[in-house]
N, C-alpha and C positions, 0 to 999 in steps of 0.2 A: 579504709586505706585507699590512698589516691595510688593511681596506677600513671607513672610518668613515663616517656619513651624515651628514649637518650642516641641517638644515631652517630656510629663513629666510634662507642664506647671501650672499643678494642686498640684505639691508635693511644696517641701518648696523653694528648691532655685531655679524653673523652676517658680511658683508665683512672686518671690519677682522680676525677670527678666523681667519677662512679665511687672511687673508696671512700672519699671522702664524704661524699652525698649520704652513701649507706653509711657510714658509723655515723654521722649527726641526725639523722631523720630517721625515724622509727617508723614512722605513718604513711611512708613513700613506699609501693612495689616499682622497684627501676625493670624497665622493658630495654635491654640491650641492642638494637639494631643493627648489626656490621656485617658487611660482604667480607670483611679476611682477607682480603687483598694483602700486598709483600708486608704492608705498615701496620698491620694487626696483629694481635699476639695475646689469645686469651690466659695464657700464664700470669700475666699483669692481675690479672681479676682472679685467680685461682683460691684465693683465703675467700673469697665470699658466693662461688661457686654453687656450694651446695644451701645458701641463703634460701630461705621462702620467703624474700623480700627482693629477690633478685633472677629475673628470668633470661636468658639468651636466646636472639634468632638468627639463625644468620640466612642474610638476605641482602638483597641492593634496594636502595632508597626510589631506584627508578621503576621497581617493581611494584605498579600498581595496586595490583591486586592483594598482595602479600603486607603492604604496606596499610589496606584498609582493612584485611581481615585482624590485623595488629590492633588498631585502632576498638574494632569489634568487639573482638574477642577480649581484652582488658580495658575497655572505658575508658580511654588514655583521656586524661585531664590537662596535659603536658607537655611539650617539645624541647628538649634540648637540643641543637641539632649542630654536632661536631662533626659528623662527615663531611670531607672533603680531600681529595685530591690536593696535596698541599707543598710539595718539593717543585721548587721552581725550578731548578737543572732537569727533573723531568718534562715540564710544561714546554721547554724549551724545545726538547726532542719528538716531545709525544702530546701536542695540546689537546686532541679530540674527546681525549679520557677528561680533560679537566672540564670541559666542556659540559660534556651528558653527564661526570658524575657532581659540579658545582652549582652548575646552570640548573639543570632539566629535572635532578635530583632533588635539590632546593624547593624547586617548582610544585614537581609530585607532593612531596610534604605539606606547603603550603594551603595547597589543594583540598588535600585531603582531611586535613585538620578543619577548614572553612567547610568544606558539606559535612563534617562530621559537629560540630561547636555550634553552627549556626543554621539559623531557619530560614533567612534571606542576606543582604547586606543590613549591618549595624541592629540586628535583630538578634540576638545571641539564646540558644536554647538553654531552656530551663536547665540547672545544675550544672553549666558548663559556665556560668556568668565569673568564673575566677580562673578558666583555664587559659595557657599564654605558650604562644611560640617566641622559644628565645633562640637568635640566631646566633652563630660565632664565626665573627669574620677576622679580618688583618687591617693590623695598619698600611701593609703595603697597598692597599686601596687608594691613598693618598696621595702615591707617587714616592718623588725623591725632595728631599730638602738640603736647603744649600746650608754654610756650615753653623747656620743659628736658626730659630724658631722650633717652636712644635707644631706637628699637626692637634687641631682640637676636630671638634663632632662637627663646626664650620666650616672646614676646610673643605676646597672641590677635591673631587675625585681625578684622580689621573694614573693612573695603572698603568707599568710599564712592561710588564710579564703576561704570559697567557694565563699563570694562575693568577697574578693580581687583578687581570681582567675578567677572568671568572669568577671572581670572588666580589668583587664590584657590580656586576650583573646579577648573582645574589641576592646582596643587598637592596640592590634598586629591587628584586621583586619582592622580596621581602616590605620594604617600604609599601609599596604600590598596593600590597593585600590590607596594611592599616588606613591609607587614602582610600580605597574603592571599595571596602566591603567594610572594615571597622574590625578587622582581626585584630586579638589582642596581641601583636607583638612589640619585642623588643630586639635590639641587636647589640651585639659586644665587639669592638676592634681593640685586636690585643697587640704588643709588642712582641721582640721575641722572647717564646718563652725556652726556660731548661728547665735541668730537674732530671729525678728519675724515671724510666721508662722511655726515655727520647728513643726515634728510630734510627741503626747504626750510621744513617745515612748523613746527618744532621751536621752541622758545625765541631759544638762541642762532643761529641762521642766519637767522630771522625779525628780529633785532634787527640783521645785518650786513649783510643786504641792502636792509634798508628805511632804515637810516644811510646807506651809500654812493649809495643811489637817491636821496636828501632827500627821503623820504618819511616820513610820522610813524611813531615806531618803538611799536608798541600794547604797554602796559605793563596787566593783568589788577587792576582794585580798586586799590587802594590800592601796592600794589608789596612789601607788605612779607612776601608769601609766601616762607616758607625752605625750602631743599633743600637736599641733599648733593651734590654736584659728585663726578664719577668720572669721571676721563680715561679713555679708551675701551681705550688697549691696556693699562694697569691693569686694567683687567678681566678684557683676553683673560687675561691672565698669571694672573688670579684662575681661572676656568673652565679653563684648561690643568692648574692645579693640583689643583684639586677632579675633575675627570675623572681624572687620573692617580693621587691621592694621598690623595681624601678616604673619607671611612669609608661604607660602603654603609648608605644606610639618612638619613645626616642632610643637615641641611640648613645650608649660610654662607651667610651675610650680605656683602655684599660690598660697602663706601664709600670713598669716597674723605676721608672727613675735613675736607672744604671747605665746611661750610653759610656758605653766603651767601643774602640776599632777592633778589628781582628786580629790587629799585635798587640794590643794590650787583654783580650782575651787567651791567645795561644803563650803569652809568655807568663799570663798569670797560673791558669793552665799547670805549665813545665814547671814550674817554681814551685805550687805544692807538690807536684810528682817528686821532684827535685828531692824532698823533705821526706814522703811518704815511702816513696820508692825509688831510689836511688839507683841509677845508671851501677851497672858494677865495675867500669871504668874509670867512676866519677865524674864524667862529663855531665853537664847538666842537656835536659833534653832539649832546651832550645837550640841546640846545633844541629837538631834536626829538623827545622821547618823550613821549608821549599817553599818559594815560590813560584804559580804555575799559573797561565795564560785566564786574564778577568774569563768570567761568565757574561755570555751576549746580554748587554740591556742591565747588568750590574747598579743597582739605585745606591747611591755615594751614602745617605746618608737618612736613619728615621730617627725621631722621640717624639713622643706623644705628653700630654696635656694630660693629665688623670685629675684636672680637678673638678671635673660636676661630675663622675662617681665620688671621687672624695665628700665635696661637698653634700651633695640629696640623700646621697646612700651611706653616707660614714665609713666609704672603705677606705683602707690604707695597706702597703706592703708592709705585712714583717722582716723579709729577709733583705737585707745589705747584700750586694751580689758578692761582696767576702764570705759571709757566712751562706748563699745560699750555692755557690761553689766548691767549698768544699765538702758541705753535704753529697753536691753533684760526684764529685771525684770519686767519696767514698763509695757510693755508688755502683757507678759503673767501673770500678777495681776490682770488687766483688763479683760483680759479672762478667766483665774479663776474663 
């Protein structure tokens, strides 16, 4: 049984990977990594818990030491590495954290897996010849786009936030260990994703909980910022594939094909609440979203290209952001 590490496995799309990872691989021991910081929440993992296919540690990526004795101690074959520092409203306030834990963090790992994997540069030790660090970045890496094009894996780099800037630094080291020593990795830049498990901080659970509460639901400028929508185990299914199947050395792009703005997310939103859960006034809840002053450095607009994952790897989304929205709702109503 191969012993993989998974870093972050406590936040929302490092959870929802770990359940899915564990029910389809039998032959994987998952090594949990997570410091538990506000955006962690081992209850997410609590069905597999008491798994002897599935171990917790909690620790920071930036600790050295803890991070090799991981390594040591189960033969990690593996990297998943979803830690990071990842609410841009915080980066804004507080960039130093996204710093040491995107940056220096990433780094450490990097590190550590190359003197552990290999014997020199491009010299790879015996029984490690299939082990692979897969990175998981953003599209906000990219920048902002004006109101046509997609970013693809060509696109430069322009990062407009302290986390997209750390996230982007990342990568480039990430890259830099497949050019200079021959580490086997890969990297993912995803769109945004939802789904279950999101942290309460986020877009959509900010808009479900401040509806159900009749509380004004805060909508950013003008409303008419666009993303790409990526249902969450879409994704896992994208990172299962890219670890398993993509080419050492490149980088997917990983979307969901769903650009909506923030009033066509918040009113889709209220319209199934509308349905599920009825105001007992009968007001529908869209008379309760607010408009409140942009976020510094607000990027107008992303969607990504997912066709050379589609194409090398044969991935595609299942979910329609109709159907993977109201999975979403039902959801967090429950948790509510």
């Amino acid at each position: 049984m191969k012993s993989i590490l998974i870093t972050g496995g406590a936040g929302f799309i490092g959870a929802n990977f770990i359940l899915y990872f564990h029910e389809k691989y039998s032959d994987y021991k998952i090594i949990n990594l997570d410091k538990l910081t506000y955006a962690g929440d081992l209850t997410h993992l609590q069905q597999i818990e008491n798994s002897d296919r599935y171990e917790f540690v909690k620790g920071d990526i930036n600790d050295r030491d803890l991070v090799q004795s991981a390594f040591e101690k189960h033969d990690i074959q593996g990297v998943i590495h979803f830690a990071a520092e990842s609410h841009v409203d915080n980066s804004i306030s507080g960039p130093e954290t996204f710093i040491k834990t995107n940056i220096n963090g990433t780094f450490t790992l990097l590190d550590i897996a190359r003197n552990y994997w290999m014997d020199e540069p491009f010299s790879v030790r015996s029984s490690f010849e299939d082990a692979r660090f897969l990175h998981i970045s953003t599209d906000e890496v990219y920048g902002s786009l004006g109101p046509t094009g997609l970013f693809t894996e060509e696109t430069s780099y322009a990062p407009n936030s302290p986390y997209s800037a750390s996230k982007a630094a990342s990568d480039m080291l990430v890259r830099s260990y497949f050019h200079t020593y021959g580490l086997n990795v890969v990297t993912t830049n995803c769109s945004n994703n939802y789904g279950p498990r999101q942290h309460d901080e986020k877009l959509i659970p900010v808009i479900i909980r401040n509806a159900i509460r009749l509380n004004p639901i805060p909508i950013y400028g003008d409303g008419e910022n666009v993303r790409d929508w990526l249902y969450v185990e879409d994704h896992c299914k994208g990172i299962d594939l890219a670890f398993h199947t993509g080419r050492s050395g490149e980088t997917y792009n990983v979307g969901g094909n769903n650009e909506r703005t923030n009033n066509q997310i918040v009113r889709t939103i209220c319209e199934i609440l509308d349905q599920k859960k009825p105001r007992e006034d009968g007001e529908s809840y869209c008379k309760q979203i607010t408009y409140v002053k942009d976020r510094a450095g607000h990027d107008r607009r992303y969607a990504i290209d997912s066709s050379k994952i589609k194409d090398e790897l044969g991935w595609k989304p299942e979910e329609t952001f109709e159907t993977g929205i109201f999975k979403t709702v039902d959801w967090y109503l429950n948790r509510y």
